[in-house]
C-alpha positions as CSV (number, residue, x, y, z in Angstrom):
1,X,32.0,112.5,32.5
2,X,30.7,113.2,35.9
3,X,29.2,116.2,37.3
4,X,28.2,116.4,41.2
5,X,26.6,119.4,42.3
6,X,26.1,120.5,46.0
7,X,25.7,123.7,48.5
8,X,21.8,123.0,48.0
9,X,19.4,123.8,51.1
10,X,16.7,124.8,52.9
11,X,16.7,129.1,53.2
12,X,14.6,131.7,53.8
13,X,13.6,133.8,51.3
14,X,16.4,136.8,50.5
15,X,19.3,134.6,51.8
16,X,22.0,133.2,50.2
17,X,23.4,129.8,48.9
18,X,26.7,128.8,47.3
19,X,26.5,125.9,44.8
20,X,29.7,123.9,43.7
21,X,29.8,121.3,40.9
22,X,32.9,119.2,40.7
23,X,33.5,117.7,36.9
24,X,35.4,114.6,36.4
25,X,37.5,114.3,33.6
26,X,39.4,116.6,30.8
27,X,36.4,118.1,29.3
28,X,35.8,121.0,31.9
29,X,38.5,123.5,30.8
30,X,37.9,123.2,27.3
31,X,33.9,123.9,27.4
32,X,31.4,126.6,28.5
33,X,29.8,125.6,31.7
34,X,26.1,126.2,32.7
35,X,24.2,125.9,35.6
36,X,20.4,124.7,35.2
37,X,17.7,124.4,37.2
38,X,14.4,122.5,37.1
39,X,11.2,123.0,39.5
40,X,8.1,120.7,40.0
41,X,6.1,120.2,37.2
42,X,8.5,122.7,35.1
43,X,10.9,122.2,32.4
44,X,14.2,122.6,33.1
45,X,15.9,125.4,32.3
46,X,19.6,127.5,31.9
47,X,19.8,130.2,34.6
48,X,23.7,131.1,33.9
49,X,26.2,130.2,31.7
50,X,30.1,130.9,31.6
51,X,32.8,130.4,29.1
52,X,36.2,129.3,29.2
53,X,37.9,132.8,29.9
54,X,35.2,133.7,32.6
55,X,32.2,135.8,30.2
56,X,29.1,135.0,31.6
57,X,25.3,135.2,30.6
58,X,22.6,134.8,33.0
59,X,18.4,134.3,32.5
60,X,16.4,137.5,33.2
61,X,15.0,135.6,36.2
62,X,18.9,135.6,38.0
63,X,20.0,138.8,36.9
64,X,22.1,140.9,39.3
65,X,21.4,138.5,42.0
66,X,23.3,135.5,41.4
67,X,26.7,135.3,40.2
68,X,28.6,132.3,37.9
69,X,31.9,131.3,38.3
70,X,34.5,128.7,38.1
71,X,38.1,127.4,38.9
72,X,39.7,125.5,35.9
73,X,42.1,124.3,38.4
74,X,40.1,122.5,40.2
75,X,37.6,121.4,37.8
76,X,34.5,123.2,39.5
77,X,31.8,125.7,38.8
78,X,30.5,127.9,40.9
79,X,26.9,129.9,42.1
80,X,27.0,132.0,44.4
81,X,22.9,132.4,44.4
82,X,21.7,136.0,46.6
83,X,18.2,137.5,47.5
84,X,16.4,134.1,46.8
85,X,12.8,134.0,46.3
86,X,10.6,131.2,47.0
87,X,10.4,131.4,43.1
88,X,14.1,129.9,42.6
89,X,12.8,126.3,44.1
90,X,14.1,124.0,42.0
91,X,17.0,121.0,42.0
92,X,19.8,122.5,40.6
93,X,22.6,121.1,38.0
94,X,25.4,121.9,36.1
95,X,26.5,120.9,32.7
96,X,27.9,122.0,29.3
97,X,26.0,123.6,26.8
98,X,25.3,120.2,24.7
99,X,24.3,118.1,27.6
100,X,24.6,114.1,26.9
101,X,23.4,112.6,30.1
102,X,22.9,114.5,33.9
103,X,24.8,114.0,37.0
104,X,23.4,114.1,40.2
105,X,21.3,118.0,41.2
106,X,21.1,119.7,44.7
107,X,18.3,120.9,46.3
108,X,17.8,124.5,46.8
109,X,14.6,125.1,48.5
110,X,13.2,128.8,49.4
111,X,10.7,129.5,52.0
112,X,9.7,130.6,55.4
């Protein structure tokens, strides 16, 4: 299992970034997919989660300004992040809800 996330960058606070996460292997289209998120000296933590069939959840924090998504086709997940704050700093991953080991993270930093 291998999970590469990128679309990570530098932005200025209220812009946007798009995040992808290609998955290797069969897993993907049989498990709910997350997208976490850990900032320096933080724990990290689950800012959006969608199942199979597209229902998603997402942390208080996110809500209404970033969106989950994903393309079983393809094997990849999706976040489409909005109105960033300096506040959503943090190396970015995605994973399943029962996460075994961690692939590589992106970058998303938000300042002026």
């Amino acid at each position: 299992v291998q999970l590469q996330a990128s679309g990570g960058g530098l932005v200025q606070p209220g812009g946007s970034l798009r995040l992808s996460c290609e998955a290797s292997g069969s897993f993907f289209n049989s498990r709910v997919m997350g997208w976490y998120r850990q900032a320096p000296g933080r724990q990290r933590e689950l800012v959006a989660a969608i199942t199979i069939r597209g229902s998603t959840n997402y942390a208080d924090s996110v809500k209404g300004r970033f969106t989950i998504s994903r393309d079983n086709a393809k094997n990849t997940l999706y976040l489409q992040m909005n109105s960033l704050k300096p506040e959503d700093t943090a190396v970015y991953f995605c994973n399943t809800m029962t996460p075994s080991a961690w692939g590589q993270g992106t970058q998303v930093t938000v300042s002026s």
